[in-house]
C-alpha positions in Angstrom: 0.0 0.0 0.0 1.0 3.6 -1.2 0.0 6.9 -1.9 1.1 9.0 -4.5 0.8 12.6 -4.7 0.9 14.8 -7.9 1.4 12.1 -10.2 2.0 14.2 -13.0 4.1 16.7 -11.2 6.3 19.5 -13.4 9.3 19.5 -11.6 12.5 16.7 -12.4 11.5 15.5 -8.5 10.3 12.8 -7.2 9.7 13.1 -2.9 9.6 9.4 -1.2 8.8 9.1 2.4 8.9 5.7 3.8 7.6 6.2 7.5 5.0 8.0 6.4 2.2 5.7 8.2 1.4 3.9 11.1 -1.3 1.8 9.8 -0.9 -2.2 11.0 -3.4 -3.9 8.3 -6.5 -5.9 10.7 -4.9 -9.6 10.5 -2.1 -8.7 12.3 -4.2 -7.4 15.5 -1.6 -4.4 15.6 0.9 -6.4 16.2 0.0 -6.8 19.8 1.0 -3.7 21.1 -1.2 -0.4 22.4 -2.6 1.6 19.6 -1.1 4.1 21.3 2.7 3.2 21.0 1.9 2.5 17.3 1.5 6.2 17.1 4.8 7.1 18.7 7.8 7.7 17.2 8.1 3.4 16.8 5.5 3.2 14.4 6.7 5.9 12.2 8.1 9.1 11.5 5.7 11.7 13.1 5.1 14.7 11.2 7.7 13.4 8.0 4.3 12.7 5.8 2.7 16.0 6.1 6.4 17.0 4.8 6.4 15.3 2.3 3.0 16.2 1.3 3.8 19.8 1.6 7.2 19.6 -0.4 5.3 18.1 -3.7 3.0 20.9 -3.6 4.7 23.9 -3.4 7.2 22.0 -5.8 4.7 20.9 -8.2 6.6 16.9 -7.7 5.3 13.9 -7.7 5.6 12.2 -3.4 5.1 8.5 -3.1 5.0 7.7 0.3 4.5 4.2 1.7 1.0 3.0 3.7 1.8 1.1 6.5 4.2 0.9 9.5 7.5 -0.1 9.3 7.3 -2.5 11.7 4.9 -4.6 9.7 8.1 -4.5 7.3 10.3 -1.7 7.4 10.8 -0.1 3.3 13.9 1.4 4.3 15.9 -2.2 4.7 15.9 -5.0 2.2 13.8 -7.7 2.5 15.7 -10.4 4.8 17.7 -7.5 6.3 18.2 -8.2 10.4 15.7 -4.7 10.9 13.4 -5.5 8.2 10.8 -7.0 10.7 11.7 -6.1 14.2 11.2 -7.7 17.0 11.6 -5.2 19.8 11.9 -0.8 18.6 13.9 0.8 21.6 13.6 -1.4 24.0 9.2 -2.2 23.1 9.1 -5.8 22.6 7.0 -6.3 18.9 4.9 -9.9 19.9 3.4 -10.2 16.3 6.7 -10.1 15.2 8.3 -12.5 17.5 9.7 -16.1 15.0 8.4 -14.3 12.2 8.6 -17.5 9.3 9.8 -17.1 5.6 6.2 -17.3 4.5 4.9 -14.8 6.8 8.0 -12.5 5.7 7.5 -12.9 2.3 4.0 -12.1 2.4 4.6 -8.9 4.3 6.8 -8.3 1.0 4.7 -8.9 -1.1 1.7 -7.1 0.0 3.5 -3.9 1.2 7.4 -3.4 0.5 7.3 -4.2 -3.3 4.0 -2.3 -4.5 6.0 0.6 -2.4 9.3 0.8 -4.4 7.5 -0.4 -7.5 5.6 2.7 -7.9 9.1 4.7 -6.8 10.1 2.9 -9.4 7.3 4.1 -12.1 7.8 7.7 -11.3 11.4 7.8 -11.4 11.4 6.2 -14.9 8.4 9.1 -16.2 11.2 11.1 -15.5 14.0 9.4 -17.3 15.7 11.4 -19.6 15.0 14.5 -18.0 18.4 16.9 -17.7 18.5 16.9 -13.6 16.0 14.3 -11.8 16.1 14.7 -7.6 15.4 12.3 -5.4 14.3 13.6 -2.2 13.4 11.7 0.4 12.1 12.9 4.6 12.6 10.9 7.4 12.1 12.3 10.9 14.4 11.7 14.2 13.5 11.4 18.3 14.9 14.3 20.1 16.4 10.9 22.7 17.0 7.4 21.7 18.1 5.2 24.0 18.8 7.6 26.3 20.9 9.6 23.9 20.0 13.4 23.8 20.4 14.3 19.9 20.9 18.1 19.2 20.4 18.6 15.7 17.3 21.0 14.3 17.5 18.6 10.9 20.6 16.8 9.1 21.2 15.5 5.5 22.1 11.9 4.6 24.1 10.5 2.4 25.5 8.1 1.0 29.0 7.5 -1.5 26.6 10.2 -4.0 27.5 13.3 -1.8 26.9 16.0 -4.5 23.9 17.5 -2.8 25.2 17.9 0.4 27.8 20.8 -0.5 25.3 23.2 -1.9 22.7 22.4 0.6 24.9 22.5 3.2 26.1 26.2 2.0 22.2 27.5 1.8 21.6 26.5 5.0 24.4 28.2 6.6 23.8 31.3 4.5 20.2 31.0 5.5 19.4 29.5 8.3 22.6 30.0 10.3 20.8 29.2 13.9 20.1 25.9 13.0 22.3 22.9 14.1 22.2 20.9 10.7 23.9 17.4 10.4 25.9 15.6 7.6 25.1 12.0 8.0 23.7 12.4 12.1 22.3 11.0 14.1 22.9 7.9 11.5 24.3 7.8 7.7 22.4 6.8 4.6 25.1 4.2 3.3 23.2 1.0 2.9 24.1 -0.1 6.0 21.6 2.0 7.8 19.7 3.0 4.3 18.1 1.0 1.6 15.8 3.0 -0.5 18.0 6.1 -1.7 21.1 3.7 -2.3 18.4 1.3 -4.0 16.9 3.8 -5.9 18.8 6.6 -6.2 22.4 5.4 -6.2 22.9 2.9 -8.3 21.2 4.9 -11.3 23.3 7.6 -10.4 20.5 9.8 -9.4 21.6 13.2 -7.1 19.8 12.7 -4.1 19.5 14.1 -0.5 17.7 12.7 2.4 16.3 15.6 5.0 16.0 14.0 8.8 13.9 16.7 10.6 13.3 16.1 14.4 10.1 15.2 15.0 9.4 18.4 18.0 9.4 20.4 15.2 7.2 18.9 13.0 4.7 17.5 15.4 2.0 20.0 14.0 0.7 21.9 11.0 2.9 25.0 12.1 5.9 22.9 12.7 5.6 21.3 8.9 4.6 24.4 7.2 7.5 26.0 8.7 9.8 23.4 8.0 8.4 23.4 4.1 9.1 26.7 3.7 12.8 26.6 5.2 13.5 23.3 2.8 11.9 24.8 -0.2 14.0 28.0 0.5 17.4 25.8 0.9 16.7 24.2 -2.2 16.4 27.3 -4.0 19.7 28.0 -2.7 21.1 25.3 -3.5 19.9 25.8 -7.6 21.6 29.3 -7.7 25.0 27.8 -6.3 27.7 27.5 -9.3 27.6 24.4 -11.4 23.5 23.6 -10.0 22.2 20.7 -11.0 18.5 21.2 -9.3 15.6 22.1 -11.3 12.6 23.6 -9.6 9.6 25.7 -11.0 10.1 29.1 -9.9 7.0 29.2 -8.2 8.9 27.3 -5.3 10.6 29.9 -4.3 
């Protein structure tokens, strides 16, 4: 299960955002754990899908963003990966996911992970051919895990493909210079602790960027329309650096 915004969108863009959801489908009793904790920071990335939503509009892209939890199978690792279907999220024991079989793995594949990235995979080839596609895709952080305080307003991951990260990093600093923005905190997107950019993005040789936001500041409609406008306006920054490679309509700026 998906969603796709703006399939037709203008811009050389597509926006993914794999946490978008906390929905657990009704055969898997929801997972056997409080409704509640599904809507905590476990379940998903809180506030990341209004993002995304509000990025493809004032963008005019097309947002795919996937329609169930991740931990009914996590898009963001590969099939059979250790963290695809978790068993505890820190420190909640996951009882429906407790010796998880092949079959049962494979059918949370098949019903969820793959229609994701295949429709990823449709909009990126609509814009094959195009001078400068982008992928961008929003995740969302905890302000703790595990007891570790992290202190970053937002941060930018990537992986080996590190093109966008200069310019973006530069806009933000001319910008936006109270904000404490990370490069690759409070975890990397190498395909050790990423799957769908490197999947995607990578190994097409698409520039991408990932934007981690933490999720106090995003929590609610001010929160994301602020955080929309500072990424559309670090974007634009980024396509008047020297040597841009980002193509946006001008009405996002």
């Amino acid at each position: 299960m998906f969603e796709t915004i703006n399939a037709e969108g203008a811009a050389d863009i597509v926006v993914i955002c794999d946490h978008a959801s906390c929905l657990v489908p009704a055969n898997l009793g929801n997972l056997g754990l409080d409704p509640a904790l599904l809507r905590g920071h476990i379940g998903w990335d809180i506030g990341a899908a209004d993002v995304a939503r509000g990025l493809a509009r004032r963008l005019d892209a097309t947002a795919v963003l996937a329609g169930f939890s991740r931990l009914v199978i996590d898009p963001n690792r590969a099939p059979g990966h250790p963290h695809s279907i978790r068993a505890e999220s820190d420190g909640v024991p996951i009882p429906g996911n407790r010796d998880i079989g092949r079959a049962e793995a494979e059918w949370r594949a098949r019903a969820w992970y793959h229609p994701y990235h295949q429709e990823i995979e449709r909009q990126l080839a609509r814009l094959q051919g195009r001078a400068a596609p982008l992928l961008i895709s929003v995740h969302s952080f905890t302000p703790v895990m595990n007891g570790v305080a992290r202190p970053w307003h937002a941060a930018l991951l990537h992986g080996d493909d590190a093109r966008s990260v200069a310019p973006l990093m530069a806009a933000f600093a001319a910008r936006y210079p109270d904000l404490a923005v990370g490069d690759n905190e409070p975890y990397t997107g190498y395909p050790d602790q990423s799957h769908t950019v490197p999947h995607h993005a990578e190994r097409r040789g698409i520039p991408n960027v990932t934007f981690e936001i933490r999720q106090d500041l995003i929590d609610g409609p001010r929160g994301v329309e602020r955080w929309v406008d500072i990424l559309c306006d670090v974007l634009a920054g980024a396509r008047a650096a020297p040597g841009n490679w980002i193509s946006l309509p001008n009405r996002a700026t």
